[in-house]
TIVOKE-141122 format. One line per 3 residues: number of its first residue (from 0); their letters; for each residue x, y, z of C-alpha. Coordinates in steps of 0.05 Angstrom, whole numbers. Each point is the difference from the previous one (the first is absolute). Layout:
<sites>
NUM	A	X Y Z | ...
</sites>
This chain:
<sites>
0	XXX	401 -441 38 | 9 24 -70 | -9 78 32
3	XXX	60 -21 51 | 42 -21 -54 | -7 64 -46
6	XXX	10 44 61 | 70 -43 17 | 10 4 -70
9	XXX	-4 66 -12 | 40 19 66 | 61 -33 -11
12	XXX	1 29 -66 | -20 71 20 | 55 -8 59
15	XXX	61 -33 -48 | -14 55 -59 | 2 54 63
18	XXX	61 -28 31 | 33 1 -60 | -7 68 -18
21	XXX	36 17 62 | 50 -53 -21 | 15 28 -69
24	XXX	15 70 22 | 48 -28 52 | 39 -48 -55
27	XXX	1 61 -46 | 27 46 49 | 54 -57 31
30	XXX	-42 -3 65 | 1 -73 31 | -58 -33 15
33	XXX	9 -53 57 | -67 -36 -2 | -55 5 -48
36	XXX	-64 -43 35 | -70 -10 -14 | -38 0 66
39	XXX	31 11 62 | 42 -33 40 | 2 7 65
42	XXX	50 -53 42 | -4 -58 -53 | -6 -1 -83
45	XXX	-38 -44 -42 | 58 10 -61 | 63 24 -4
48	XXX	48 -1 -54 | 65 39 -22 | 52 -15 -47
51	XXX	82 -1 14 | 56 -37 -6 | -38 -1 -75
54	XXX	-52 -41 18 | -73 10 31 | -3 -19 72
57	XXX	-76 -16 30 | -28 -10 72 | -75 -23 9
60	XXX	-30 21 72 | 55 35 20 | 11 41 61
63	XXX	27 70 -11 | 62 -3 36 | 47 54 10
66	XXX	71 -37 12 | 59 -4 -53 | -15 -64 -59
69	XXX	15 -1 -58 | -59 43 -30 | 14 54 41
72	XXX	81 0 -23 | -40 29 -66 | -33 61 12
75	XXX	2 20 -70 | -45 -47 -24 | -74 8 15
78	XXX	-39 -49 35 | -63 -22 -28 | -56 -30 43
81	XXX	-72 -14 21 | -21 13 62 | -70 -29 40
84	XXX	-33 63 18 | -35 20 -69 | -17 69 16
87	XXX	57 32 -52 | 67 -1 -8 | 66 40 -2
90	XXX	58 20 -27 | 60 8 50 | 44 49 -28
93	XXX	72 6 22 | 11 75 50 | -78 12 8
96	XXX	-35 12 53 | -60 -45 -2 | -41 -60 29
99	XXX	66 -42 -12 | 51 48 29 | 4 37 52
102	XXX	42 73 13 | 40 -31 47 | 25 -57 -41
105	XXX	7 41 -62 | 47 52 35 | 50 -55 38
108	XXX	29 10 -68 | 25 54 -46 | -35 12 -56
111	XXX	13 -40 -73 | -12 21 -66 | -38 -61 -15
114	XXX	-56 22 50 | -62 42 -3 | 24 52 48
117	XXX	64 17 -42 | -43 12 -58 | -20 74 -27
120	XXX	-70 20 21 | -30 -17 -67 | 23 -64 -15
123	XXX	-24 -21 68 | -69 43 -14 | -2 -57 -63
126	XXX	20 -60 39 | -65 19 42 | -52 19 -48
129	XXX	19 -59 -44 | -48 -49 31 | -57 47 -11
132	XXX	21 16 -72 | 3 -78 -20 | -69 -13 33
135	XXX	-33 66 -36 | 30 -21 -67 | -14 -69 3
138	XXX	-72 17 7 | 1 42 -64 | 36 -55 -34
141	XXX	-50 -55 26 | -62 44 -15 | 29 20 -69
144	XXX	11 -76 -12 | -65 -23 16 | -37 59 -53
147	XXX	52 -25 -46 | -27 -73 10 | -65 2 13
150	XXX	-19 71 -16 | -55 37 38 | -78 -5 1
153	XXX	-38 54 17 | -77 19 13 | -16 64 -8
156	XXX	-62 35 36 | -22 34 -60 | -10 -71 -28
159	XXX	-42 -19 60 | -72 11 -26 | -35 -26 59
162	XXX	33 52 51 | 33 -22 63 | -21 -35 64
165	XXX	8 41 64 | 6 -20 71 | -37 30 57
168	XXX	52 48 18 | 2 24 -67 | -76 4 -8
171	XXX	15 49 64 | 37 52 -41 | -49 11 -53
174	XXX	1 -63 -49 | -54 -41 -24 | 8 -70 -45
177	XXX	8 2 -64 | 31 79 -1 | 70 5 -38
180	XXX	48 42 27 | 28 36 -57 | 50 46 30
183	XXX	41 14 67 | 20 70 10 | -4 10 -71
186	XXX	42 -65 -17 | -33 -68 -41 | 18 -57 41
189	XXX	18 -56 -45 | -25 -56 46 | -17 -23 64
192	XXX	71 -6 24 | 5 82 0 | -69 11 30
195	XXX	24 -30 63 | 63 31 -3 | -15 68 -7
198	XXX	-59 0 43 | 18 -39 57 | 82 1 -4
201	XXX	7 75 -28 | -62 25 28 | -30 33 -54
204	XXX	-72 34 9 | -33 16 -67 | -35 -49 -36
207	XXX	-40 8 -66 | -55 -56 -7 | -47 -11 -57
210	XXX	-57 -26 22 | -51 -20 -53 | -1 56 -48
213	XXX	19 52 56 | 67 21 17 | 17 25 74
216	XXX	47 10 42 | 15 -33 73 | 49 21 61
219	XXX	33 -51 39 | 3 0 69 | 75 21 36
222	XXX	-7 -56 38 | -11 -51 -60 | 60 -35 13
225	XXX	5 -19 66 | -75 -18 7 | 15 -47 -62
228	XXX	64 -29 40 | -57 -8 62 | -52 -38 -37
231	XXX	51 -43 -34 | 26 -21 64 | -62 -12 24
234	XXX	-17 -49 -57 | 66 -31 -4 | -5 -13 75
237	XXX	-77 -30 -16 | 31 -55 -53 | 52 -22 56
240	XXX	-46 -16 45 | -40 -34 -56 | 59 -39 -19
243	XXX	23 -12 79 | -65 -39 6 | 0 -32 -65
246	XXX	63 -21 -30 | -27 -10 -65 | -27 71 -9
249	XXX	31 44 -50 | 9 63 19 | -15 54 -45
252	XXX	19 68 -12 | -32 73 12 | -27 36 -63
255	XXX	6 68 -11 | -19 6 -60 | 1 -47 -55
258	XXX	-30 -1 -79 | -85 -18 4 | -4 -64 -32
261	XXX	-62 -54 3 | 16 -72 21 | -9 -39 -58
264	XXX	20 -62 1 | 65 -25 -42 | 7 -76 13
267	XXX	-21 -48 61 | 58 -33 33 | -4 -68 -22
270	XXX	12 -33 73 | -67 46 23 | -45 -14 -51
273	XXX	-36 -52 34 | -9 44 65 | -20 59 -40
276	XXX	-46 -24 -55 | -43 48 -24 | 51 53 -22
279	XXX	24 -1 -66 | 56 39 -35 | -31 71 -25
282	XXX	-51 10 54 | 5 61 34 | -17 12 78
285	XXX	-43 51 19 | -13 -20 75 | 18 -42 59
288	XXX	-61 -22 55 | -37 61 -35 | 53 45 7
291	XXX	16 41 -61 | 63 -9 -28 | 17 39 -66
294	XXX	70 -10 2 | 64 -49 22 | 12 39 66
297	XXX	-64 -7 26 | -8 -73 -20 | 64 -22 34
300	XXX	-28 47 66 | -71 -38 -2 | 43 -70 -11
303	XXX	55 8 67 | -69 19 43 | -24 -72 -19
306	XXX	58 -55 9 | -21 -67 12 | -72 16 -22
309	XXX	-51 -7 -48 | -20 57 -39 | -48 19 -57
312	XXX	47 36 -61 | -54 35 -54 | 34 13 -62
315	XXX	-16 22 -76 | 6 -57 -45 | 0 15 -81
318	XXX	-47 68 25 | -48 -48 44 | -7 13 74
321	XXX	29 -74 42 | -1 -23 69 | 45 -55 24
324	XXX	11 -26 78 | 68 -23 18 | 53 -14 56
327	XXX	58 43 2 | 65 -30 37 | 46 18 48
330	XXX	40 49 -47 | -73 39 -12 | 2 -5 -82
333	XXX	-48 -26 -45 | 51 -48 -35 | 12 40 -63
336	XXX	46 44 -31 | -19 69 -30 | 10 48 -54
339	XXX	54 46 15 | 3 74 -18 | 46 -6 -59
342	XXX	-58 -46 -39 | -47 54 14 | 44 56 -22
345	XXX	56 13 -47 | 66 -2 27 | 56 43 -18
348	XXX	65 -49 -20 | 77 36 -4 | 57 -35 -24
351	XXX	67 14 3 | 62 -7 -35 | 63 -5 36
354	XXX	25 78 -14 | -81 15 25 | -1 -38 64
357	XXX	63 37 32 | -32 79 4 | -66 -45 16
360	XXX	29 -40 55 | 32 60 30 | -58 50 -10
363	XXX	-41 -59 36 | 45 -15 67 | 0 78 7
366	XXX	-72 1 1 | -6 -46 39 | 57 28 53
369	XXX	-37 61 0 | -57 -30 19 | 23 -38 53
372	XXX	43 60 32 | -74 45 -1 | -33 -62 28
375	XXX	44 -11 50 | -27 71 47 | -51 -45 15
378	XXX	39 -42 42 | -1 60 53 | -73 -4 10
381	XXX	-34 -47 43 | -34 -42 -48 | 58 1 -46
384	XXX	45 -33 52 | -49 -49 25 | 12 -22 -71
387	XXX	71 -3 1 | 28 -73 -18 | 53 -39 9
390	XXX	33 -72 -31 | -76 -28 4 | -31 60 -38
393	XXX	51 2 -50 | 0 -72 -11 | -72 6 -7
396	XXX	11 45 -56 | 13 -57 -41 | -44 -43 -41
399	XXX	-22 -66 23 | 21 -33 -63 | 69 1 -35
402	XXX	2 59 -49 | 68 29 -34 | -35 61 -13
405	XXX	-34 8 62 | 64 -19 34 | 51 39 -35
408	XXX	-47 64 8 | -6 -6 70 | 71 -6 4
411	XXX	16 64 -37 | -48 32 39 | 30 -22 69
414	XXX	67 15 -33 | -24 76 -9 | -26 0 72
417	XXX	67 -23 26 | 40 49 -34 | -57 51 28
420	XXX	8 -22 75 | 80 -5 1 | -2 68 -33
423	XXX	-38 23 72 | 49 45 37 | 6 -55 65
426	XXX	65 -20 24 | 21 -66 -11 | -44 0 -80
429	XXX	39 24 -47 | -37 62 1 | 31 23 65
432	XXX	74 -4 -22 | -22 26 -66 | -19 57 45
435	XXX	58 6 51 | 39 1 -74 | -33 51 -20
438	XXX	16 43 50 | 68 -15 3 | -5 29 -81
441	XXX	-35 57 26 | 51 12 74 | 63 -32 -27
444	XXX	-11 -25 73 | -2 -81 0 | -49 -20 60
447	XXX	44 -41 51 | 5 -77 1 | -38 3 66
450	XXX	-53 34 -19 | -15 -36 -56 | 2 -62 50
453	XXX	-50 26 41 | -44 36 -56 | 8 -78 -32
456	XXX	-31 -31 64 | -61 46 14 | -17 -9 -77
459	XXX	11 -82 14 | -46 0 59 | -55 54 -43
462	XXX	6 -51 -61 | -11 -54 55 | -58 41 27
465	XXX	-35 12 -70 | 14 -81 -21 | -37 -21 65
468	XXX	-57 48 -11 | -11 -17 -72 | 1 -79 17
471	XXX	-35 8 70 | -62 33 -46 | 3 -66 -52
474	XXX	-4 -37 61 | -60 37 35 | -28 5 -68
477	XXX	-2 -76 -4 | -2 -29 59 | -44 42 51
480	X	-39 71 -28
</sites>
């Protein structure tokens, strides 16, 4: 529930601050805007409102209706409204072609100079790249203000004495526990975050590892990517049907690779102590039913084989070897919570004054846009779409309890994805009349009303096309693979 609400949350918001880029370049360049809506709404509206005759006017559940009252004696005035269909929203600007008008009913009428199509070829060029401008700066803004509150923590690898954990797949190419990857083509990664980026998102082959006192050199695979996307569908598609037959399972998620730290206990949930006696805080697990387990990975692997079961957990206490039997749950833990990585290792803190968080914030949402644009190749592969995600994946995305920072984040980083998608070159995003403009810069040739009609539909029913596939593989991912 608290996921849903973030998600809504962080539409609307990510819609209005869009929207209203597109309305601010229309208001500065005396371009009317008849409606301004969040959500669509198609045959009735949950809100309307509009102010004449010096006073705001307001409908509730209101049918759009096309005949002459009194709101539509003012088209000057916009009219502001909700509508029940919470996919987006829109901005319906006076003499454009769009989803609100179409070439016919624009051209009954010669033109005006208070609409878009009298307008020079810049100022309309700004009217359509302001939505995408509002949502790329206000994810600078956001992530500048949240270094600026909070500042940043940071673990670096080179303070990760242990080494790193590595999955299967990465065992594969070459690794072994415990190694430290010092370099990637000749560049220091500075944490986990750009080990996964540059080897699975950018591809990058050359990895120096020390391993013990030795120093070598491994070669990923060209395929490293898209057998990762594999196996992690794979697992993902494991916990759902774990968590189709048990409600009460909690699904987890696939490790890469991840720092190599022992499972030492930090404190014993008070509510479990009873159930789990026999565990004490500082003890450290070393196997589950005989099963070595040196570190938190393999602990939680050995734990999710054995739900609703009794176990036997041997663990070091105070440097003396210690066997306990006990019954694990439905949610496959022992009942405890552990030390985290940043009590075994020093973290890296940043703050930031307010002059300091604005280069920071904007350095940050570019590296992060860049990322996402070199990720996003992946989508064209066949494991990379079968993780493609809709409202549900997205939502998802979100933590399961409230956080500002977790929720503010998530938001700037949807807000750079939004701006990234409506920059695509599709008819009907802002992208595609961003690049019929273009063209008209380039031709001095302004693309007929018609054709930007028709090139408006075919993008409608593609955007259609890719919003169905993206939900229709949350709901096969959920419900039936």
């Amino acid at each position: 529930m608290i996921q849903a609400l973030q998600f809504i949350l962080a539409l609307c918001f990510l819609v209005l601050i869009h929207e209203l880029g597109h309305f601010t370049f229309a208001k500065i360049f005396h371009v009317r805007v008849e409606k301004f809506y969040l959500f669509f709404n198609p045959w009735i509206s949950l809100f309307r409102a509009k102010k004449f005759d010096g006073k705001w006017h307001f409908k509730f559940l209101a049918k759009n209706v096309k005949e002459e009252d009194e709101w539509s004696k003012h088209p000057e005035n916009t009219e502001w409204g909700i509508g029940w269909i919470p996919l987006g929203g829109y901005c319906a600007i006076a003499g454009m072609v769009d989803e609100t008008h179409s070439s016919e009913e624009i051209n009954k009428q010669p033109a005006q100079p208070w609409e878009f199509r009298s307008k020079n070829v810049w100022q309309r060029f700004c009217i359509i790249i302001g939505g995408i401008l509002v949502n790329f700066v206000a994810a600078l803004v956001i992530f500048g203000a949240l270094m600026f509150h909070y500042g940043t923590d940071s673990l670096p690898l080179r303070n990760v004495e242990s080494g790193l954990y590595f999955s299967e797949i990465m065992q594969g190419e070459g690794f072994e526990q415990h190694d430290k990857i010092l370099a990637i083509n000749g560049e220091e990664p500075q944490d986990l975050t750009d080990v996964v980026q540059w080897l699975i998102i950018e591809g990058r082959k050359n990895v120096l590892v020390q391993r013990g006192d030795d120093t070598l050199s491994l070669v990923m695979s060209d395929d490293l990517s898209t057998r990762y996307l594999a196996v992690q569908n794979d697992f993902d598609r494991a916990e759902r049907d774990k968590a189709r037959s048990d409600k009460s399972y909690v699904k987890r998620h696939y490790v890469l690779v991840t720092e190599y730290i022992p499972f030492i206990v930090d404190s014993v949930m008070p509510e479990q102590a009873e159930y789990y006696a026999g565990i004490e805080k500082g003890d450290s697990v070393v196997a589950v039913n005989g099963v070595p387990t040196p570190c938190q990975v393999l602990v939680t692997e050995e734990l999710h084989k054995h739900p609703c079961d009794s176990i036997t957990v041997d663990f070091y206490r105070q440097g003396q070897p210690m066997q306990v039997r006990m019954f694990i749950g439905d949610q496959a833990n022992m009942g405890v919570f552990v030390k985290t990585k940043y009590q075994f290792f020093p973290i890296e803190h940043q703050d930031y004054t307010f002059l300091e968080s604005i280069p920071a914030g904007i350095k940050y949402g570019w590296d992060v846009l860049v990322v996402y644009i070199k990720q996003f190749r992946l989508v064209f592969t066949k494991e990379g779409a079968q993780s493609v995600g809709g409202f549900g994946a997205i939502g998802n995305m979100f933590p399961k309890l409230w956080n500002w920072y977790a929720f503010w984040h998530m938001t700037a980083f949807l807000s750079l994805i939004l701006a990234f998608m409506n920059f695509l070159p599709i008819p009907a995003l802002d992208g595609g009349y961003i690049l019929f403009l273009i063209y008209e810069m380039i031709t001095r040739k302004q693309p007929s009303d018609k054709f930007l009609e028709t090139a408006n539909t075919i993008g409608f029913w593609l955007l259609l096309a890719l919003l169905i596939f993206a939900n229709g593989n949350d709901i096969l991912k959920y419900f039936f693979i």
